[in-house]
N, C-alpha and C positions, 0 to 999 in steps of 0.2 A: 504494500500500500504506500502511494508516495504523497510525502506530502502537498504538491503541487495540486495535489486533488482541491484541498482549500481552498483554492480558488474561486469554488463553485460555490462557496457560503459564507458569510464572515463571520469567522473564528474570534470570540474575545477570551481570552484567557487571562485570570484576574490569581497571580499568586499571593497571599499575602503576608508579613512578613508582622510573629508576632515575638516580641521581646521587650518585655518589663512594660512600659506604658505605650511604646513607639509603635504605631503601626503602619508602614507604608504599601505603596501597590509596586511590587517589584517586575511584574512582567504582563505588558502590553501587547499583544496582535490582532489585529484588526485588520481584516481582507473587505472590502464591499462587493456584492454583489449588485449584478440588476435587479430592477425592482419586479416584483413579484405578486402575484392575486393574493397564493396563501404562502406566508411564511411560518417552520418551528422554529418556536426559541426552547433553549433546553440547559438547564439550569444543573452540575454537577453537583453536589457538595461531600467533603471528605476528611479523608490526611493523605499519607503515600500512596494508598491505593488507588486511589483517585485521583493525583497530580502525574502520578507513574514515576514514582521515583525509579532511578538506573535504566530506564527505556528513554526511547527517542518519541517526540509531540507525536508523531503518527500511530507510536505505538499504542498510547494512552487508553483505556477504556472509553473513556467519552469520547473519544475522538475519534475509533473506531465505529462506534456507534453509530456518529453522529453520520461517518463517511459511509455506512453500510444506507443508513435510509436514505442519503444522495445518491447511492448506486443502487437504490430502488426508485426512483423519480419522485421523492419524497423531499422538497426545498425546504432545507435545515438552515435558516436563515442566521442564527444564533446559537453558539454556543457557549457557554460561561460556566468554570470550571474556578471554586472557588475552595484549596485546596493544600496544602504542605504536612512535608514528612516531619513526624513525631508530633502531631492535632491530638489533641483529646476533646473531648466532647467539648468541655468550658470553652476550649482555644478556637473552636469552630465556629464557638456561640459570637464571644468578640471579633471575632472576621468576617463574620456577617454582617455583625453594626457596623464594622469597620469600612465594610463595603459600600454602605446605604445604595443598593437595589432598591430599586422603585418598581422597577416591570413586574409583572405577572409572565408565567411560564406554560407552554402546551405540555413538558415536560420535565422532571424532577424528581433527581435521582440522588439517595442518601446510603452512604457507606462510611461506617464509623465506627470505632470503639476499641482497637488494637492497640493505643501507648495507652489507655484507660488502663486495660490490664497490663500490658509492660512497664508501667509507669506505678504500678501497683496503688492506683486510685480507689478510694471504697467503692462497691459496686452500685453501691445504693445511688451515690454520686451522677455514677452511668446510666443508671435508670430514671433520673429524675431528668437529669439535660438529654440524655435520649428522646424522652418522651416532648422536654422542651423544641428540639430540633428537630422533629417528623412535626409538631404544628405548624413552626416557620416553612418545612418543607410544603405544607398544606395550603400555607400565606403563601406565598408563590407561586403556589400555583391556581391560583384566583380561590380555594376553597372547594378545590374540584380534586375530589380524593382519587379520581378515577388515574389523575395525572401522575401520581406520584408512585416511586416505585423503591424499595429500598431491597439492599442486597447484605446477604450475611458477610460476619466478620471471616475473613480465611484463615486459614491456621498455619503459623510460622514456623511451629514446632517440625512438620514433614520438610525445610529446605538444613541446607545445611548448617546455615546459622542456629537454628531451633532444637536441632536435632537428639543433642544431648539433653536436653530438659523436655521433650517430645512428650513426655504422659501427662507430666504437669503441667505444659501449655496448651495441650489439646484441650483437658479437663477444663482451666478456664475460661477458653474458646467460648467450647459448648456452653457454657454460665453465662455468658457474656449473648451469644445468639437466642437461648432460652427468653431473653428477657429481650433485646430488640424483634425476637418475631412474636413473642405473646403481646406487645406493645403494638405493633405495626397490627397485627392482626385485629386486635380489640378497635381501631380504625378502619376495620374491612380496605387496608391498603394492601397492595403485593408486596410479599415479601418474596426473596428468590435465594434460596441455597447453595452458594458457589461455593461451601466448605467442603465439599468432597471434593470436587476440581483441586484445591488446593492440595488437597491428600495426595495427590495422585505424583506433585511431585518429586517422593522422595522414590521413584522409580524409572521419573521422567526427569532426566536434568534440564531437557529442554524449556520446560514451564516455569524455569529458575532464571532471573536477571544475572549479570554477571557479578551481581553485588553477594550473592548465595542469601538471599535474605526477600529480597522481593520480585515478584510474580514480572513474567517475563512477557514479551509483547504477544507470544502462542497462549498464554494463560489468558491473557487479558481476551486475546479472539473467541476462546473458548467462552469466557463470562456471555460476551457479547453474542455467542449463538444461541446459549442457556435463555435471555430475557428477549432477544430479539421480537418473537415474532409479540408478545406478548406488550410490549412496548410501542410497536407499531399499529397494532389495533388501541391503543388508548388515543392515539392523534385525532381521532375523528375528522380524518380526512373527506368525507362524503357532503 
């Protein structure tokens, strides 16, 4: 996939940059497109997994995503990916203010909670900004739950970084998804299970970045054939 495909939609990617009170916008892209009848805007929000730490922009989840509905004749007019490695839930929430979005989204998508438990955060913590951050996801996307779509934590333990602490960080995993999919669900939103994908890497080195720590730009293709068609039917393209 290259990136000159981008072309075809204008890309904003908003990284944001949080230490102690400072918050700046460290990375801007902006492509325009022509103007268009219907355009999706499509709103990420995350940590690493979502920004793709040790991949290339093309490889990114959203970004692949975004490039699959444009190589379905689906004008992905927007994307914004609001997102850095080592987010906790809290660090999500201030990047958001940090942002001040105004738009409303056709799309909106939430992945989170991995330095929560690396970071060894009370869980209860996770649970309470969890739940705060699936309603902001729901405020962006105009209050239309149908829009929103949130994906399990993976699990670090199956790449090589993980590896040695592999039961213990599984087990928290699972604790940590227990509580974003009973939340997500009691919202009647999709949740979507890419913790097995994850698993799969310590068989596959492929699905490994070259950092041995996070999910590779084949892992990330894989996510995005898991939610795809499922995510295409929420556009209400008709």
């Amino acid at each position: 996939m290259k990136i000159s495909q981008l072309t075809l939609f204008s890309l904003l990617i908003l990284t944001i940059s949080f230490n102690c009170n400072n918050k700046t916008i460290d990375e801007v892209i902006e492509v325009m497109p022509p103007e268009k009848e219907k355009v999706i805007k499509y709103l990420a929000l995350g940590d690493s997994y979502t920004i793709g730490e040790s991949v290339s922009v093309s490889e990114r989840y959203p970004i692949q995503l975004s490039e699959k509905l444009i190589n379905d004749n689906i004008d992905v007019d927007t994307t914004i990916i609001i997102a850095k490695t080592g987010w906790r839930t809290d660090n999500l929430i201030d990047a958001i203010e940090a942002a001040k979005l105004t738009d409303t989204f056709d799309l909106v998508t939430l992945l989170i909670g991995v330095n929560n438990q690396y970071q060894r955060r009370p869980i209860a913590q996770y649970e309470s900004e969890f739940d705060q951050l699936l309603n902001t996801a729901i405020r962006f996307a105009g209050g239309d739950i149908s829009k929103v779509v949130v994906l399990s934590i993976p699990d670090y333990g199956y790449t090589p970084f993980g590896k040695s602490k592999q039961a213990t960080i599984s087990a928290e995993i699972d604790q940590y998804n227990a509580i974003n999919k009973r939340i997500t669900e009691q919202y009647e939103i999709s949740w979507f299970d890419i913790t097995p994908i994850s698993r799969e890497a310590i068989n596959n080195p492929a699905l490994v970045a070259a950092d041995g720590l996070h999910p590779s730009g084949e892992m990330y293709r894989q996510w995005v054939e898991l939610i795809y068609e499922s995510v295409k039917g929420k556009l209400n393209l008709d």
